[in-house]
N, C-alpha and C positions, 0 to 999 in steps of 0.2 A: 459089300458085294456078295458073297455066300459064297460056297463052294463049289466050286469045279462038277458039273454034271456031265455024264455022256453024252452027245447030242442028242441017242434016243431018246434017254430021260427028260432032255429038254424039252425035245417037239411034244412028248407025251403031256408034259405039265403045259407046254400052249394050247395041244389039243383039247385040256379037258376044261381052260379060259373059254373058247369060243364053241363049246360045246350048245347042240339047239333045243336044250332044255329051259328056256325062256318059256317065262308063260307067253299065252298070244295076249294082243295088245287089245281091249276091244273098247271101238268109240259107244260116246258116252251121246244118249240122244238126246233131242233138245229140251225136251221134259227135266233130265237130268241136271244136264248145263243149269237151267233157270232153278231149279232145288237148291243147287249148289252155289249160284250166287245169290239167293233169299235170304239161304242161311248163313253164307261170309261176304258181308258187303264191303266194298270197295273204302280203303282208307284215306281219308282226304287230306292230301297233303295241305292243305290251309285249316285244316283246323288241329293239326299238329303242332303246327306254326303258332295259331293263335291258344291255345294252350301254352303252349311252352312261354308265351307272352304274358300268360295271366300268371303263371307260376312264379315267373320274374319279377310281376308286381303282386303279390302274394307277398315276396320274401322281401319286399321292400317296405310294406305296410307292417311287417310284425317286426322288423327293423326299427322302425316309426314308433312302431308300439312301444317297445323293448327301453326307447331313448334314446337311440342311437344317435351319434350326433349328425346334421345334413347331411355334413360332407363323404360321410360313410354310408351315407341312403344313397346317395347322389352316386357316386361311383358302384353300389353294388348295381343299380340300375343301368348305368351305361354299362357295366357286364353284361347285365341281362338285351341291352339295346345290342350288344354288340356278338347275337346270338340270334335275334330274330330279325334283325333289319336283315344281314345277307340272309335268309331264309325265307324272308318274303322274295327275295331278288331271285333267291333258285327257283321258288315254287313258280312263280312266273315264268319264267325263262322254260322251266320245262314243261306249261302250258302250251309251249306254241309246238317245243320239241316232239311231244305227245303226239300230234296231227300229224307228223310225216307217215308215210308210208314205208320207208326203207330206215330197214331195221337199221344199217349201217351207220347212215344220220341222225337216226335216234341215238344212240349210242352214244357215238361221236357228240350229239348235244348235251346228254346227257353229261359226259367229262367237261365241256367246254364251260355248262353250267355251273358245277362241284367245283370246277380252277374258280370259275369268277368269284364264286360264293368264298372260298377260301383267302382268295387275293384282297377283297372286301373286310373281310374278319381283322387280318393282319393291318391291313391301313387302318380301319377303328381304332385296333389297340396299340397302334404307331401314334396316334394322334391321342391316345385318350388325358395325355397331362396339358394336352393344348384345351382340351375340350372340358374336360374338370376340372376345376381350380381346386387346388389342393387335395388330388387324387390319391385314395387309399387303397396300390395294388394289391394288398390282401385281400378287402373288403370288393373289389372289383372281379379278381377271380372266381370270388365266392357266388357272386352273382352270376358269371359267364358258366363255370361251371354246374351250378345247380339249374342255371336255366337250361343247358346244355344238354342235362342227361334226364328233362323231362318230359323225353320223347318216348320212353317208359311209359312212364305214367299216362300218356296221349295212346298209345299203343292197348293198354292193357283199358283204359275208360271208354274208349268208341270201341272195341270189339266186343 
C-alpha cells in the first residue's frame, strides 16, 4: 500500500497521470495501411497447424531412424496426433468465428473454440492406452510436447 500522503499530494500525483501531454494520435492513410501489411502479412492459422504436423512427423521419422522400437514411434505420434487434430478443430471453428461482425461474439467464439480444443486434447490423452497398444507415456509426451511448442518455429519460418 505505501504511505500515507496528504490528499493534496494525492490529487497532485493523479493530476500529473492524466496530465495532456499525449502526443496527438494521427491516422495512418491508406497508402500507409497497405505498406504496412506488404511488409507483415497475415499469419495463417492452418499452416501453423500443418507445420506443427510436419514437425510431429519429423520426430517420428528420426525416431524410426534412431530404431526406436514401433511402439515408441506409434505413441510419440499419437502425441503429436493429439496436438494437431484439436488444432485443426480450432482453426476451423474460428473460421466461421472470424465473419461475425460483433466483436462480442467473436470473442465469446473465440473461448468457446480454445474450451473445445482443450476438452478434445484431454479426451485423446484419456483414451490414448485404449488407442495404443502398449502406450509409452514418456515417449507420447515427448511427441505432444515437442509438437506443441512448434508454433515457434511456425512463427519465426512464415514471418
Amino acid at each position: 500500500m505505501g504511505p500515507d500522503l496528504p490528499v493534496k499530494e494525492k490529487q497532485q500525483k493523479t493530476e500529473t497521470w492524466d496530465s495532456s501531454e499525449e502526443l496527438p494520435v494521427v491516422p495512418w492513410t491508406r497508402e500507409q495501411v497497405l505498406d504496412f501489411r506488404a511488409k507483415n502479412p497475415e499469419l495463417s492459422m492452418w499452416r501453423v497447424v500443418l507445420i506443427q504436423g510436419c514437425v510431429g512427423l519429423a520426430l517420428c521419422m528420426v525416431m524410426e531412424g534412431l530404431g526406436q522400437p514401433t511402439q515408441n514411434v506409434l505413441s510419440c505420434a499419437y502425441g503429436a496426433f493429439c496436438v494437431v487434430c484439436p488444432g485443426l478443430v480450432f482453426v476451423r471453428g474460428l473460421r466461421r468465428v472470424r465473419a461475425l461482425s460483433n466483436v462480442q461474439w467473436s470473442v465469446g467464439g473465440f473461448f468457446l473454440w480454445e474450451f473445445v480444443k482443450v476438452l478434445l486434447t484431454i479426451a485423446m490423452l484419456a483414451l490414448a492406452p485404449r488407442v495404443v497398444e502398449d502406450l509409452s507415456w514418456a515417449w507420447m509426451i515427448l511427441g505432444l510436447i515437442v509438437t506443441l511448442k512448434s508454433y515457434w518455429l511456425a512463427w519465426f519460418w512464415l514471418k
